[in-house]
N, C-alpha and C positions, 0 to 999 in steps of 0.2 A: 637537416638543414645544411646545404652546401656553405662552406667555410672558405673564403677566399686565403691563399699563403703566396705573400712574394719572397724571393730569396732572401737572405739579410740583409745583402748589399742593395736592394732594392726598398725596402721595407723604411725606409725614413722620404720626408720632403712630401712635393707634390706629388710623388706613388701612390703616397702613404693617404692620401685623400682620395686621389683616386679610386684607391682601395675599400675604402671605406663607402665611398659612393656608389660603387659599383655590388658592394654586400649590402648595400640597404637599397638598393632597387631589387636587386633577389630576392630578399625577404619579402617586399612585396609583392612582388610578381606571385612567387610560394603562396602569400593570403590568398589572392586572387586566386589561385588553383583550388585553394583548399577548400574555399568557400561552398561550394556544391557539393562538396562531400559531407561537410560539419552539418548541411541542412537536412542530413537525412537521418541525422541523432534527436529523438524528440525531445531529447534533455535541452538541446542547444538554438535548436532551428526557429526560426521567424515565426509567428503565430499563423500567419498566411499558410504556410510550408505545414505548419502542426496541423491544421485544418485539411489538408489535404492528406497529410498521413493518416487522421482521425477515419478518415471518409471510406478511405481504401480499404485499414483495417475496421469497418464498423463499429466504429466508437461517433454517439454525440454527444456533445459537449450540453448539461444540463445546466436551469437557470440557477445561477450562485453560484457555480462550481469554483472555488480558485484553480488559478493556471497552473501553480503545481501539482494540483490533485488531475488536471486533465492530461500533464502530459506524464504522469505516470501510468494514467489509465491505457495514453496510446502507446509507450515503452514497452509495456508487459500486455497488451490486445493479444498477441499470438500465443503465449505462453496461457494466458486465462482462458481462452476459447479449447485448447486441449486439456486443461486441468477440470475444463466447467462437464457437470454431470456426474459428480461423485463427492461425495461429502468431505473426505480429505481434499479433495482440490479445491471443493467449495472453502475449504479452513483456508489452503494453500493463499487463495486468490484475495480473499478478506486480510489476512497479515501480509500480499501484497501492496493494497491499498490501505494499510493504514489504518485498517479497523482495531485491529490485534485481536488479544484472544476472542474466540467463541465455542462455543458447546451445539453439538449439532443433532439433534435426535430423530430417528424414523422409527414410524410404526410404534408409536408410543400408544400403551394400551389404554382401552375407555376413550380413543378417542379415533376418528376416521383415518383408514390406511394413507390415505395419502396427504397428508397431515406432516410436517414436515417442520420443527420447533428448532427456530434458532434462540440461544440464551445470551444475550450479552448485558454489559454493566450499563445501567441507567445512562450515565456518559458517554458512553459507545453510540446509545441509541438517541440520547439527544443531540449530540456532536453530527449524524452523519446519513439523518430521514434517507435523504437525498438518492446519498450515493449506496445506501442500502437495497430502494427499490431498483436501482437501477440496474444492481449486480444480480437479486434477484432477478430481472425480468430479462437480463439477458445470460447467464448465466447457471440459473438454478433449471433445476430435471422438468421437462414438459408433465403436463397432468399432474404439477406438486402445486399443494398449497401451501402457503410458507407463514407459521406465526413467531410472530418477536415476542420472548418474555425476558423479563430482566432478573438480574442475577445483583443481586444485593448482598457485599459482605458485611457480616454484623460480626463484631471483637463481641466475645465474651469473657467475663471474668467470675472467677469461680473460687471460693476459699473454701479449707477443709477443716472444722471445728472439732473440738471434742464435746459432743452430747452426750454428757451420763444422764440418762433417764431412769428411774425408779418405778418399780410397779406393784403395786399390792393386789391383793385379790381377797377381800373380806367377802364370806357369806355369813348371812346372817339368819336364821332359822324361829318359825312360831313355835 
């Protein structure tokens, strides 16, 4: 940001307003500039403007989606299309979006090679149907089939006793 400075001897009176009115029409002038660059941040830009970023990089916006979750999904669109096709990137791209963990299995036996088990927590997968099939269907390996199982932690507790047991062994004979 350009910083107006008049001399010191200049610097008091009606300068000094001038001065001031003249750095607050540059800063606007600077918004005005800046504006069409700030639109091409999907963090920041106009909905209109995200829609069109959406489009380019092939992202659409599904029904419910919140706006933060859509324009994350457009932020990170180039980054996921190179990460998509491979199971760490498949992790990669789900802890982009907000899934967090998951557990990814292939080729799991007893059961069809292409077969293809994601595990996530019960909340994971009630939280985010949505944007699950969506990342599948765009993202997951062609000719995979993808199933959701849930991963349920259960606390256990366990004490350790002392059992003295006693054992006789009577025979008894005719």
């Amino acid at each position: 940001m350009l910083k107006l400075k008049l001399p010191f001897w200049l610097n008091a009176g009606e300068l000094a307003k001038l001065r001031t009115a003249a750095q607050a029409w540059w800063e606007t002038i600077e918004c005005w500039m800046q504006w069409p660059l700030l639109q091409m941040d999907p963090e920041r830009c106009h909905l209109i403007i995200l829609d069109l970023l959406a489009w380019q990089r092939d992202i659409t916006r599904f029904r419910g989606e919140p706006e933060s979750l859509y324009r994350l999904r457009v932020k990170f669109a180039f980054i996921n299309s190179v990460d998509a096709g491979s199971t760490a990137g498949l992790m990669r791209i789900l802890n982009r979006l907000g899934v967090g963990y998951v557990e990814i299995e292939e080729r799991v036996p007893e059961r069809d090679w292409d077969v293809v088990v994601l595990k996530l927590s019960d909340s994971q997968l009630s939280d985010n149907p949505e944007l699950l099939r969506v990342i599948v269907q765009q993202y997951g390996r062609t000719c995979r089939r993808y199933d959701f199982e849930t991963i349920t932690p259960v606390t256990l507790l366990m004490t350790m006793a002392d059992f003295n047991d006693d054992q006789q062994t009577l025979v008894a004979t005719l």
